[in-house]
C-alpha positions as CSV (number, residue, x, y, z in Angstrom):
1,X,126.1,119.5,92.6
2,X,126.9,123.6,93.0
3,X,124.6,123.9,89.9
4,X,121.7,122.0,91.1
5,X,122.0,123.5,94.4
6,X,121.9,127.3,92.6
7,X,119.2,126.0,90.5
8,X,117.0,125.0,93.8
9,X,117.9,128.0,96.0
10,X,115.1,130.0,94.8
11,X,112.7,127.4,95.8
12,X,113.9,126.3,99.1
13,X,110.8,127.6,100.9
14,X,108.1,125.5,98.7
15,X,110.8,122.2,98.6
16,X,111.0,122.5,102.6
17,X,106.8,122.8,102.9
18,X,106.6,119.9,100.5
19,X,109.1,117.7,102.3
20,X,107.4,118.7,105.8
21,X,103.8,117.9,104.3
22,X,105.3,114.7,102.8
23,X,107.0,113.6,106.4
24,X,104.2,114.1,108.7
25,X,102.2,111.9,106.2
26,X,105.1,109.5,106.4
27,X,104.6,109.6,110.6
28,X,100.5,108.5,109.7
29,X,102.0,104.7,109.1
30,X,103.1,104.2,111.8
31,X,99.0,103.5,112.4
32,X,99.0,101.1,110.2
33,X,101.6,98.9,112.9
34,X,98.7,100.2,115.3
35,X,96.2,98.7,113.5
36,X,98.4,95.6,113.2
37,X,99.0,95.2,117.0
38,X,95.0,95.9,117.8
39,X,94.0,93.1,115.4
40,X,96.0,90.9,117.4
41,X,96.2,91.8,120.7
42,X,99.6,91.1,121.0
43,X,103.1,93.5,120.2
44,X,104.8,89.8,119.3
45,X,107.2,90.6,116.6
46,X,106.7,94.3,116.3
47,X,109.5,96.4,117.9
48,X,109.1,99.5,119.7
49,X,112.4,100.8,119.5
50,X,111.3,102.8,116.3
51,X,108.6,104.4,118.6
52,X,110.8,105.5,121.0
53,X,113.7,106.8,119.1
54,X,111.5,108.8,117.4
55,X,110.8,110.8,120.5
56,X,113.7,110.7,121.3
57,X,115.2,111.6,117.4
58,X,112.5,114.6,117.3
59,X,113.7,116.3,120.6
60,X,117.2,116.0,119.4
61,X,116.1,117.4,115.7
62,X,114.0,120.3,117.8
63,X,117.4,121.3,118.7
64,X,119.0,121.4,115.8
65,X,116.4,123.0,114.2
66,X,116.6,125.7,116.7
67,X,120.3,126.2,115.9
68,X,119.8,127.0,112.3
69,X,117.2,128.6,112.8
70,X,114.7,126.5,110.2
71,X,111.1,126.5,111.0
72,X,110.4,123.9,108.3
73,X,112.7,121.3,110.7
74,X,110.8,122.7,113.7
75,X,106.9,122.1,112.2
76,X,108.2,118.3,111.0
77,X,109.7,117.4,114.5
78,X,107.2,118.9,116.9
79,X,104.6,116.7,114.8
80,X,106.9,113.5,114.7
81,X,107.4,114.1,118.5
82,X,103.3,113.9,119.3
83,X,103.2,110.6,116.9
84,X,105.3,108.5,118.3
85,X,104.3,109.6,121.8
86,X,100.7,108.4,121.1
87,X,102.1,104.9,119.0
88,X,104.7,104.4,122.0
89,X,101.4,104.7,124.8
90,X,99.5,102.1,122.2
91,X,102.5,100.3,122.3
92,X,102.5,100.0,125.7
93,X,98.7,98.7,126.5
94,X,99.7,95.6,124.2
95,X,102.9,94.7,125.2
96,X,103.2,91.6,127.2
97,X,106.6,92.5,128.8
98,X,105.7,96.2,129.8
99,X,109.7,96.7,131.4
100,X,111.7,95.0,128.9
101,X,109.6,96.6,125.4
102,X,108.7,100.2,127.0
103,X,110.2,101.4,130.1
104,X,113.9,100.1,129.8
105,X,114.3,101.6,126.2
106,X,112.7,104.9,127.1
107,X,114.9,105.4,130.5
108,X,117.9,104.9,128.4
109,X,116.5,106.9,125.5
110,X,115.3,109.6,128.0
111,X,119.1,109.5,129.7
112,X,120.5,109.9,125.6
113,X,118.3,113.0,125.1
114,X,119.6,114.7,128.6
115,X,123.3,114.0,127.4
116,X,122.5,115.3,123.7
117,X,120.7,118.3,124.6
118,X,123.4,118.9,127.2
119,X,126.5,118.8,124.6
120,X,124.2,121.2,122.3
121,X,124.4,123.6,125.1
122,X,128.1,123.6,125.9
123,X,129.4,122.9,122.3
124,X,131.4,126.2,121.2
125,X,128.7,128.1,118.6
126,X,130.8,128.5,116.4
127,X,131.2,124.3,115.9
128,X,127.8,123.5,117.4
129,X,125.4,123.4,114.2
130,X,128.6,121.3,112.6
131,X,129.3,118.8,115.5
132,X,125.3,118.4,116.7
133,X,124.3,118.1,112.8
134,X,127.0,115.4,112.4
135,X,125.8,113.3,115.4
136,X,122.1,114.0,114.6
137,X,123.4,112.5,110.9
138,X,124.5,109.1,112.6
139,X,121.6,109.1,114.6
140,X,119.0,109.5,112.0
141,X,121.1,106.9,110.1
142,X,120.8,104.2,112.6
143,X,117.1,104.4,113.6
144,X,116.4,104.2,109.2
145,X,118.5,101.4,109.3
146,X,117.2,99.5,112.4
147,X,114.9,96.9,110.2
148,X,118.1,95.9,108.7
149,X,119.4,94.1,111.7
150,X,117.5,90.9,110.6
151,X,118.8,91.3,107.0
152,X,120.6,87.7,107.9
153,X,117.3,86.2,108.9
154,X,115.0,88.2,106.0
155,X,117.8,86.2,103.6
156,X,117.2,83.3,105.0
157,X,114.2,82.5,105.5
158,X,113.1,84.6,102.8
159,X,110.6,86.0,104.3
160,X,110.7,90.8,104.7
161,X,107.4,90.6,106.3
162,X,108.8,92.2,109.4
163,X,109.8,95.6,106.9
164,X,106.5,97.6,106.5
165,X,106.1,98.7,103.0
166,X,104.1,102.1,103.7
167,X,106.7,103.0,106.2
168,X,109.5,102.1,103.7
169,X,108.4,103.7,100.6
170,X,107.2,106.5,102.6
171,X,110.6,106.9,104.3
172,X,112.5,106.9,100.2
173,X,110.2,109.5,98.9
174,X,111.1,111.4,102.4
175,X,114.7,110.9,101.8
176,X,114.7,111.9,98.3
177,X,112.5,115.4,99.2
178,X,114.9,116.5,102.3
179,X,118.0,115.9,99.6
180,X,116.7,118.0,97.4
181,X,115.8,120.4,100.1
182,X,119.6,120.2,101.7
183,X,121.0,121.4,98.1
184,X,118.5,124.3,98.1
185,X,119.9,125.3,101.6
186,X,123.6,124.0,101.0
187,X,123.6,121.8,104.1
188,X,126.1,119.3,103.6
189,X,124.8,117.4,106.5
190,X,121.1,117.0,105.3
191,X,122.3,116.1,101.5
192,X,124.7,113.3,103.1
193,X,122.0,111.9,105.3
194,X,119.3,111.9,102.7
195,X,121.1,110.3,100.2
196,X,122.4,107.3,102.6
197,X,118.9,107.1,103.6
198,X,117.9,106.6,100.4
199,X,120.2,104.1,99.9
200,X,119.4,102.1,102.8
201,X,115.6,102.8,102.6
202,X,115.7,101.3,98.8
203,X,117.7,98.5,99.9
204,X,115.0,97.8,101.8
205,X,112.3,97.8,99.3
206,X,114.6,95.8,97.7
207,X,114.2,93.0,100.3
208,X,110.4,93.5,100.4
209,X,109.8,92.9,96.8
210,X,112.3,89.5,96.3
211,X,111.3,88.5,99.8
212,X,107.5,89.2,100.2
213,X,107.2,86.7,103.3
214,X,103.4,86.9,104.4
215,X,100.7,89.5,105.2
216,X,101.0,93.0,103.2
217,X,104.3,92.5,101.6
218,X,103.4,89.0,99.9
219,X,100.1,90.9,98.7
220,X,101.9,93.5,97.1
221,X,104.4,91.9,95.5
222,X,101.0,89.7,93.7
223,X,99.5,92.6,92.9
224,X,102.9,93.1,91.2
225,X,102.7,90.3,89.0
């Protein structure tokens, strides 16, 4: 691991700008679910929970990027913040139960960010990028993970519809580029989180291919065969 992360030191800079290009790309899907909720007028079966955390996930991340000091962190979340501001408002013209979908989950997520930011602030500097990177890790981990609450149902009924393809393969190749980009810097944090993101994001490609469902996913996996 040392080696590889000597070996990618040099080219930390052009790694970082191709991981940043490569994630705001991946925050472009997210129109796709747009798309998907115009079509039918209707937010039924579409969660906004992966809206709103990442508003909530990018304010935090601004943060941390400010504490190391990494502009490449700062371009990726200042764009991911914009994004999901503008799919959360879509979001909210649709939904049929404004209180429950939108405003509940943003008071609470708007109440997380306050306490976050807060600890960032009082944390000793010398523990800070440590501690906040650590909680940022869990974080990250939970909102890529969030499609995998239904894993019991997707089983099933055998039916991954409800897992966006574009959003999933978009979020593994992410995964993959900020791991490689974590070695170059030696950032324990980043190379954990990446490769348990990868892990979780193939296991849910996984679930897409053996459980196509309807819609997208049961057209890919015909084009497959």
């Amino acid at each position: 691991m040392e080696a590889m992360s000597e070996r990618l030191q040099p080219h930390k800079d052009v790694i970082g700008q191709i991981a940043s290009i490569v994630t705001i790309c991946q925050f472009f899907a997210g129109m796709l679910v747009c798309k998907a909720i115009y079509e039918k007028k209707s937010t039924k079966g579409v969660n906004s929970l992966p809206f709103i955390g990442g508003v909530c996930i990018g304010i935090l991340m601004l943060k941390l990027a400010y504490i190391m000091n990494d502009s490449a962190m700062f371009q990726v979340n200042v764009a991911a913040i914009i994004l999901n501001i503008f799919y959360t408002a879509f979001y909210y013209q649709y939904s049929e139960n404004k209180y429950e979908n939108i405003l509940k989950p943003c008071a609470l997520a708007s109440g997380f960010c306050a306490l976050g930011l807060g600890y960032a602030n009082w944390e000793d500097p010398g523990s800070v990028e440590f501690r906040y990177g650590l909680l940022m890790t869990v974080l990250m981990l939970l909102l890529l993970a969030l499609p995998l609450v239904d894993m019991k149902t997707i089983i099933d009924t055998k039916d991954a519809s409800s897992i966006p393809f574009p959003i999933t393969f978009m979020s593994t190749l992410v995964s993959l580029l900020w791991f490689l980009y974590g070695l170059a810097i030696s950032n324990v944090f980043m190379v954990i989180q990446n490769i348990a993101g990868f892990v979780i994001c193939a296991l849910q490609l996984w679930l897409i291919f053996e459980y196509p469902g309807s819609g997208q996913n049961k057209k890919l996996k015909k084009k497959k065969q």
